[in-house]
C-alpha positions as CSV (number, residue, x, y, z in Angstrom):
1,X,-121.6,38.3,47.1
2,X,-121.6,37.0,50.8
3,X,-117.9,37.5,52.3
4,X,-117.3,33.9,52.5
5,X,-118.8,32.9,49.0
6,X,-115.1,31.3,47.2
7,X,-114.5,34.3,45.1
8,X,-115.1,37.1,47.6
9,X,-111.9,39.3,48.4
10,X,-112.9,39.2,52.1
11,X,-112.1,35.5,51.8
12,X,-109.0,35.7,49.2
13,X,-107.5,38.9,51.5
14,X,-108.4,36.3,54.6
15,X,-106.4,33.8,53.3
16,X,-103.5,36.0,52.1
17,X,-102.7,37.5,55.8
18,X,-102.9,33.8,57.2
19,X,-100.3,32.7,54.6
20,X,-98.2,36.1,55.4
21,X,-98.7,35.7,59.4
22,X,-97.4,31.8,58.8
23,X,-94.4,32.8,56.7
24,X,-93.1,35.6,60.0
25,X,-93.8,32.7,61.9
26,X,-91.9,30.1,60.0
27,X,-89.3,32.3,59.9
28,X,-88.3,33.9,63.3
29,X,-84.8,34.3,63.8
30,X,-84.2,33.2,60.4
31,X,-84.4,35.8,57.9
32,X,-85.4,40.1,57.7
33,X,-88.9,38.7,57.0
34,X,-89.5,37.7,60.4
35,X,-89.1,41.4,61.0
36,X,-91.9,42.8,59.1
37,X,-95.2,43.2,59.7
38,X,-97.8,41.1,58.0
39,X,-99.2,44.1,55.9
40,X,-95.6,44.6,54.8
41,X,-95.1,41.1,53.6
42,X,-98.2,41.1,51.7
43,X,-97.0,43.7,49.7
44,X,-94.8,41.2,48.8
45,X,-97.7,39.3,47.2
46,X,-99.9,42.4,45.6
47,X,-100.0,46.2,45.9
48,X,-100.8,48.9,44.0
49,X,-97.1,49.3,42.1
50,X,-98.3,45.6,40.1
51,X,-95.1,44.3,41.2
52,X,-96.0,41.7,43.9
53,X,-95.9,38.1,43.3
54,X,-99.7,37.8,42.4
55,X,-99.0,40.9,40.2
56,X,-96.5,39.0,38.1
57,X,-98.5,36.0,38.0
58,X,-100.9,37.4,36.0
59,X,-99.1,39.1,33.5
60,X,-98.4,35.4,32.3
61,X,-102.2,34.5,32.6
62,X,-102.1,32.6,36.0
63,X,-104.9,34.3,37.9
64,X,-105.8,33.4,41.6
65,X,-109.8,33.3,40.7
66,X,-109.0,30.0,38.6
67,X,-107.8,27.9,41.7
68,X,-108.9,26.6,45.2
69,X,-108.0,29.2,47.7
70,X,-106.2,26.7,49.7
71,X,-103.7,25.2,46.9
72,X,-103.3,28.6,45.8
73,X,-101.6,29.9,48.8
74,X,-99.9,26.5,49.7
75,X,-98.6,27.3,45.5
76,X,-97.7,31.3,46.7
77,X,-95.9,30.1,49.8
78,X,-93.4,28.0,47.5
79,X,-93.2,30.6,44.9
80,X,-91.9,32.9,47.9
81,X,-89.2,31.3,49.1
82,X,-87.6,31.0,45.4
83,X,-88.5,34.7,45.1
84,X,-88.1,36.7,47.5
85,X,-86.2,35.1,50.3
86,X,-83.5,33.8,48.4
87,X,-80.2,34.7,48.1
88,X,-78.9,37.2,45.8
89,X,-76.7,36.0,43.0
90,X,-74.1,38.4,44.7
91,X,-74.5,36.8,47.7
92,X,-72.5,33.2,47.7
93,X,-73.9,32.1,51.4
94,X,-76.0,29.2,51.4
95,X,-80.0,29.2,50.5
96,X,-81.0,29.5,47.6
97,X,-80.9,32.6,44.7
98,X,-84.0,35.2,44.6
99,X,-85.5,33.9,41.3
100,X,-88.3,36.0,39.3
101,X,-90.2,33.1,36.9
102,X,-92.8,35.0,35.9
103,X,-89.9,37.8,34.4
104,X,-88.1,34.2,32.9
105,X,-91.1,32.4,31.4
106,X,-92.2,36.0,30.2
107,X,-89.1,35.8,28.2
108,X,-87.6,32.5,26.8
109,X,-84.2,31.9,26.7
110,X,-81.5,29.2,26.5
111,X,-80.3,30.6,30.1
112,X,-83.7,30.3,31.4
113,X,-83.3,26.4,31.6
114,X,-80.5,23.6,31.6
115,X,-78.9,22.8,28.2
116,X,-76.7,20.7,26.2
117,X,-74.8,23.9,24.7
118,X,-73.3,24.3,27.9
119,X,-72.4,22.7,31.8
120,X,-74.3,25.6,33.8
121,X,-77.0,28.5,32.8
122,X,-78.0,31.9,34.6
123,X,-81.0,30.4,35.6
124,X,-81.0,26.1,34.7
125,X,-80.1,25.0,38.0
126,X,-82.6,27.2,39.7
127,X,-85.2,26.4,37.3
128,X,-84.8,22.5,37.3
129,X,-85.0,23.0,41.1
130,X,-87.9,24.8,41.0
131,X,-89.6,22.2,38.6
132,X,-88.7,19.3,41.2
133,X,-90.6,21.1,44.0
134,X,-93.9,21.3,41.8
135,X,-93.0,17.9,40.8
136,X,-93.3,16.4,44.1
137,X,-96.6,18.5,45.0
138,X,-98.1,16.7,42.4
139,X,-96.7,13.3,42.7
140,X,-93.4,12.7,40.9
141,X,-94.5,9.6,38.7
142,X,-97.9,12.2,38.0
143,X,-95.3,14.8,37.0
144,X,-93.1,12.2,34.5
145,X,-96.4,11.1,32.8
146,X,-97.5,14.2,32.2
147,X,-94.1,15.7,30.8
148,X,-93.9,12.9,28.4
149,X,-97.3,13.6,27.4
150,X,-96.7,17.3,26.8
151,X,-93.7,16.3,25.2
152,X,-95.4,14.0,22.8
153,X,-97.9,16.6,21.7
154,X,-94.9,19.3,21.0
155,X,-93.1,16.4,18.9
156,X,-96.6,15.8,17.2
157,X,-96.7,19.8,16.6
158,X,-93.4,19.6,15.2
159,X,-94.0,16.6,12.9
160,X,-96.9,18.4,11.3
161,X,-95.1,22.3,11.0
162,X,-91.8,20.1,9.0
163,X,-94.3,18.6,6.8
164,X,-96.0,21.4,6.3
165,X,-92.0,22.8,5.6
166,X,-91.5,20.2,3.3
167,X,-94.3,20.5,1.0
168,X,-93.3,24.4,0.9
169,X,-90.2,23.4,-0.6
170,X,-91.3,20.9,-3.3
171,X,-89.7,21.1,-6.4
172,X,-92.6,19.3,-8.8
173,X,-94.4,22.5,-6.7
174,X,-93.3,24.8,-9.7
175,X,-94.9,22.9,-12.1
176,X,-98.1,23.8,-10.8
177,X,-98.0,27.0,-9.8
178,X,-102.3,27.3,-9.7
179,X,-102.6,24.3,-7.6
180,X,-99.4,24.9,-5.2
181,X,-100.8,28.5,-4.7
182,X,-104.0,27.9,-3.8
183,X,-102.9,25.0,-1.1
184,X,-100.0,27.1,0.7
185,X,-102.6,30.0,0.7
186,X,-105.3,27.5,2.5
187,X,-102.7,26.6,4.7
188,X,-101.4,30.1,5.5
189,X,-105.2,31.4,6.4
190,X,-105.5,28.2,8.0
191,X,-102.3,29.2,10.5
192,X,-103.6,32.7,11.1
193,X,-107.6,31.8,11.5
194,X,-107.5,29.0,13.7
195,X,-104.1,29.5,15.5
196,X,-102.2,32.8,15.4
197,X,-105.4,34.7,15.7
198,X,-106.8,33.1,18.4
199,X,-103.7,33.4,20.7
200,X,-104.2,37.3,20.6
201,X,-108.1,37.0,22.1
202,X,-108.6,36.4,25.6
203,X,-108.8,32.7,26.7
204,X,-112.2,31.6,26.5
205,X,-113.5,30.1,29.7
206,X,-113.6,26.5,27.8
207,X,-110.2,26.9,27.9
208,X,-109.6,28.1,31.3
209,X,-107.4,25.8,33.8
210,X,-109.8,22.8,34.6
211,X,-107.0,21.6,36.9
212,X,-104.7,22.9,40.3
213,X,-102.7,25.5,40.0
214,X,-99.6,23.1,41.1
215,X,-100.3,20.9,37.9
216,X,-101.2,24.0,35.5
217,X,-97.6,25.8,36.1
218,X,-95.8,22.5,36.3
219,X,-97.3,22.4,32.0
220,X,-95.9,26.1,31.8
221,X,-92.3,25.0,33.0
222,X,-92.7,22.1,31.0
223,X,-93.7,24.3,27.9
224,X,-91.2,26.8,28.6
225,X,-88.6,24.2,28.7
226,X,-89.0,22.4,25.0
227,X,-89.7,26.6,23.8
228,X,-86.5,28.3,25.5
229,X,-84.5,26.3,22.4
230,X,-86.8,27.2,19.6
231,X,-87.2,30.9,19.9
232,X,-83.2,31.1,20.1
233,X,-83.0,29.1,17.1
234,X,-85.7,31.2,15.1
235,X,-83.4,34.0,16.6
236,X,-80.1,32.5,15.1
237,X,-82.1,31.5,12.1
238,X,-82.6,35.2,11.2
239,X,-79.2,36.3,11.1
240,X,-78.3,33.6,8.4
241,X,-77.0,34.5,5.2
242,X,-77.9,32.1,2.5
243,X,-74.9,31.4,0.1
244,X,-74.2,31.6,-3.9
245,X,-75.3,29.2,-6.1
246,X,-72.5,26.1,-6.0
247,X,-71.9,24.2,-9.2
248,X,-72.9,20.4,-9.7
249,X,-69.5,20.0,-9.7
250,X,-69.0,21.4,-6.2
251,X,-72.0,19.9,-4.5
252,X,-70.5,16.5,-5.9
253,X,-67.1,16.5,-4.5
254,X,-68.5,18.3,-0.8
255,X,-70.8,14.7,-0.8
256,X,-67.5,13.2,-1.2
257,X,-65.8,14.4,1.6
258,X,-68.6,13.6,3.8
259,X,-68.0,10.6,3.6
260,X,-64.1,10.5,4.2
261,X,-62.8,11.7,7.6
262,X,-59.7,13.0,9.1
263,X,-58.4,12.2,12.9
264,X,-58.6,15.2,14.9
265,X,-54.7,15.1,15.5
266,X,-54.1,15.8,12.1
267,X,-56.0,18.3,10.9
268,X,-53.5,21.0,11.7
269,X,-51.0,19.7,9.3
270,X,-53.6,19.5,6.2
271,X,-54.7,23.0,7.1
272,X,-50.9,24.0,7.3
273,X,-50.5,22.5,4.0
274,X,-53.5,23.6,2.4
275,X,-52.5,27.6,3.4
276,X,-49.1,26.8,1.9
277,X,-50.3,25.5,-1.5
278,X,-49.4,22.1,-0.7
279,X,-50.0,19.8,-3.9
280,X,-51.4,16.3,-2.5
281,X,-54.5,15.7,-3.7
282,X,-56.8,15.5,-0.8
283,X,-55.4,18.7,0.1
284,X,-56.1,20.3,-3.4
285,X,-59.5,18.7,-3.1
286,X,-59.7,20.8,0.8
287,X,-58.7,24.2,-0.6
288,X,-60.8,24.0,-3.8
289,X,-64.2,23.7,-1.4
290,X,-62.7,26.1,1.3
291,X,-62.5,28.9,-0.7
292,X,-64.2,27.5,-4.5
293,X,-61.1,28.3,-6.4
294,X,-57.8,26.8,-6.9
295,X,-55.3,29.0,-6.1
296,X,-55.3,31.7,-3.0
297,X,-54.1,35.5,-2.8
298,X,-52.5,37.0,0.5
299,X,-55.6,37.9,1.6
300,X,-57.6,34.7,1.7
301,X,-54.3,32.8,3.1
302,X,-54.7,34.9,6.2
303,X,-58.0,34.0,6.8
304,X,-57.5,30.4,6.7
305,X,-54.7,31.4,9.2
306,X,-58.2,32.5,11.6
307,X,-59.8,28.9,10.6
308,X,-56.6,27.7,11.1
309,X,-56.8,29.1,15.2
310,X,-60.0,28.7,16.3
311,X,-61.7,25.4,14.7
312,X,-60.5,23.4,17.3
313,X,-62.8,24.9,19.5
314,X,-66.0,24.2,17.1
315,X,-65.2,20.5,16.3
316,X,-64.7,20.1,20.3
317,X,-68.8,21.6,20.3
318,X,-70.0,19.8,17.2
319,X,-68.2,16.1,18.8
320,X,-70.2,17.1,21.9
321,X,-73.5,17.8,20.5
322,X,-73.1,15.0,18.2
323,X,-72.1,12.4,21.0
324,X,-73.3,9.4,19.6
325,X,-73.4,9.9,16.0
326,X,-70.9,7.2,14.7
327,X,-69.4,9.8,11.8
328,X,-67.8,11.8,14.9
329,X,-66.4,8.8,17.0
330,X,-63.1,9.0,16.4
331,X,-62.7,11.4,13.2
332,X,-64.0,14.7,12.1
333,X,-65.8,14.1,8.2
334,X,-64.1,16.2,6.2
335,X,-67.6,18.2,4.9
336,X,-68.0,19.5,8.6
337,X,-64.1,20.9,9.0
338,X,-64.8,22.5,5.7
339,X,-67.9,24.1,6.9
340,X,-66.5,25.2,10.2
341,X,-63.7,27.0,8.5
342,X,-65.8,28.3,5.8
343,X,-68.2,30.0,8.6
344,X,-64.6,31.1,10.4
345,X,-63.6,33.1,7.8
346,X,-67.1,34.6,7.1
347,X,-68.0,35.6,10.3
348,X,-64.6,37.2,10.3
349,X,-65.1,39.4,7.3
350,X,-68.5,40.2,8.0
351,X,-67.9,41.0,12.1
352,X,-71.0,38.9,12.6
353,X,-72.6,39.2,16.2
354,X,-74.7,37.7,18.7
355,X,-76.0,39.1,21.7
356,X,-77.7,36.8,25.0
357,X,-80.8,38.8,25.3
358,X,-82.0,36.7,28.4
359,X,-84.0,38.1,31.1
360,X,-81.3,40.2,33.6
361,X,-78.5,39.7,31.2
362,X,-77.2,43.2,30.5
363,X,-74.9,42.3,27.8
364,X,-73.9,44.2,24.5
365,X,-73.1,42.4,21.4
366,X,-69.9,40.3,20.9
367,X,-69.0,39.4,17.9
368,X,-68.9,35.9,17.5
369,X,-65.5,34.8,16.6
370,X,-64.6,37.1,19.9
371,X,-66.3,33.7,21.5
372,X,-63.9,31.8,19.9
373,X,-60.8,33.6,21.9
374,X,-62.0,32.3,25.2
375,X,-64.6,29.1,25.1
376,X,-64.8,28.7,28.6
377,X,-66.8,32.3,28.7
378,X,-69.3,31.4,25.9
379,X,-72.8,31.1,26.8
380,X,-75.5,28.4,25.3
381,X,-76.7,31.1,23.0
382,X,-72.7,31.4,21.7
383,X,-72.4,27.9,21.1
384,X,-76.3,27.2,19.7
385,X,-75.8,30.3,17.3
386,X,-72.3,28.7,15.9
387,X,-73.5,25.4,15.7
388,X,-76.8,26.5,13.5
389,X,-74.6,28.3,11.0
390,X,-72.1,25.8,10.7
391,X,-74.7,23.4,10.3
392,X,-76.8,25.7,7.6
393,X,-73.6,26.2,5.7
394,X,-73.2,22.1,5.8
395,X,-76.7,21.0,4.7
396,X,-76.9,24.0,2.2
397,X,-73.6,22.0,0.3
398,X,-75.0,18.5,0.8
């Protein structure tokens, strides 16, 4: 291969020290780059450690082969400043924070990107910034077709996996057992031939990025975004517990409080009343689905006392969630404050914990009513792993 054919590392390491001489350059007087010398700074991008920019890149599959020279250092210039001439989280001057994507996208999580369980994330603010700079290399009204399009497909994906959920859990499905088997076992090898399988082999060059590399990461940020959610849900999903068996009886009476509500200003008197054996009907009705029995021992009164503290808190995060749904305008339905203080008082007994296992978050486990003690503190994961249980508990009742 001639030393200026488009693959050649004559021309790739050519390219490389023009993009590290231009960064010194660009940043003279400005920052301890300026200082280095050009082999220094393209360490920066690959050396023999594997921990340079181009290193990390193609842990997550981005390779610089794929891409015009050109765009590919215009893209490595960008990722540099967000990397590694940022500031330091510990460092509240102005510029902005030293941000690793390739570690983040390597490991999806709700602090990764913004979200609705919470005002601010580790990384949301840094990442939405991020995704606005590729946005605008690509054209912004480019970059909003394409999102919704990406979009469109995942919702598509989704459609078909909660159909494919639903005939799972058929009852008429018992009834024939031959037939059901052989179709969930044709979808099963379906799953793990054509999908699962084929994510394991190395991406065929059919497959390889057709497009620039500003418009093939802008779909991973895009993709990372609408995943970050679902892998902490499957997360939160496997720490459920699934409940006894409820009566006809039970179910039936839960259905009706859904539809009854209570304003939020008086919940703590029926809770006072309920822990005190009060004898009015709605809040017989109350205890009776709380705890599935009539009358309570000193035991389970003092756990209602824990309800009785901290469900504020997860009707203030279910309101917000739900903003918009017309059964939490101005009232709380009486299924979901049961539900909430049910999942109180079992995560209670049980010391049930969750721990944020987000890249550079060096947490131990907290237990989750500890969460409940000071709001302000809890992380998306908190809130998104309280809200799941609180709504499993509620549709498992319906």
């Amino acid at each position: 291969m001639g030393k200026f054919d488009n693959n050649s590392e004559e021309r790739k390491t050519a390219y490389l020290y023009k993009l590290c001489n231009e960064i010194i350059t660009e940043n003279q007087g400005k920052d301890k780059v300026a200082d280095l010398e050009v082999s220094e700074v393209m360490n920066k991008f690959t050396n023999s450690r594997k921990s340079g920019i181009i290193d990390h890149l193609a842990e997550i599959g981005i390779h610089e082969e794929d891409f015009d020279l050109e765009q590919w250092c215009k893209f490595l210039k960008l990722y540099f400043y967000y990397e590694k001439i940022g500031k330091n989280k510990s460092d509240l001057g102005d510029g902005k924070e030293k941000t690793k994507f390739t570690k983040i996208i390597a490991k999806p999580a709700l602090e990764n990107v913004p979200s609705i369980y919470s005002d601010s994330t580790l990384y949301g603010e840094a990442f939405d910034e991020f995704k606005k700079a590729i946005a605008k290399e690509i054209g912004e009204e480019k970059a909003a077709t394409r999102e919704r399009k990406l979009k469109h497909m995942d919702a598509e994906w989704e459609a078909d996996m909660a159909k494919i959920m639903l005939y799972a859990y058929r009852e008429d499905l018992v009834e024939h057992k031959e037939m059901s088997e052989f179709d969930l076992k044709n979808i099963n090898r379906y799953m793990k031939e054509q999908i699962l399988d084929k994510l394991e082999q190395p991406i065929p060059d059919v497959l390889k990025p057709k497009e620039g590399i500003f418009e093939t990461f802008y779909n991973i940020l895009i993709m990372h975004e609408l995943i970050c959610d679902r892998c902490e849900r499957i997360d939160s999903y496997d720490k459920l517990v699934i409940p006894e068996n409820l009566t006809d009886e039970y179910t039936k009476l839960f259905n009706e409080m859904d539809r009854q509500g209570l304003n939020i200003d008086v919940i703590p008197e029926v809770l006072r009343q309920v822990k005190t054996m009060g004898n009015h009907e709605l809040v017989k009705k109350i205890r009776f689905l709380i705890f599935v029995k009539d009358e309570l021992n000193d035991t389970e009164i003092k756990s209602l006392g824990t309800g009785e503290k901290y469900y504020s808190v997860l009707v203030k995060w279910l309101k917000d969630i739900k903003d918009g749904d017309n059964k939490f305008e101005q009232q709380i339905p009486i299924s979901w404050l049961i539900a909430v203080i049910q999942e109180i008082i079992y995560c209670k007994e049980n010391q049930i914990t969750v721990k944020n296992e987000a890249y550079g978050i060096p947490e131990a486990r907290r237990k989750l009513t500890a969460v409940l003690k000071h709001p302000e503190t809890a992380e998306s994961k908190h809130v998104q792993m309280w809200l799941i249980r609180i709504e499993n508990r509620y549709g498992i009742r319906c």
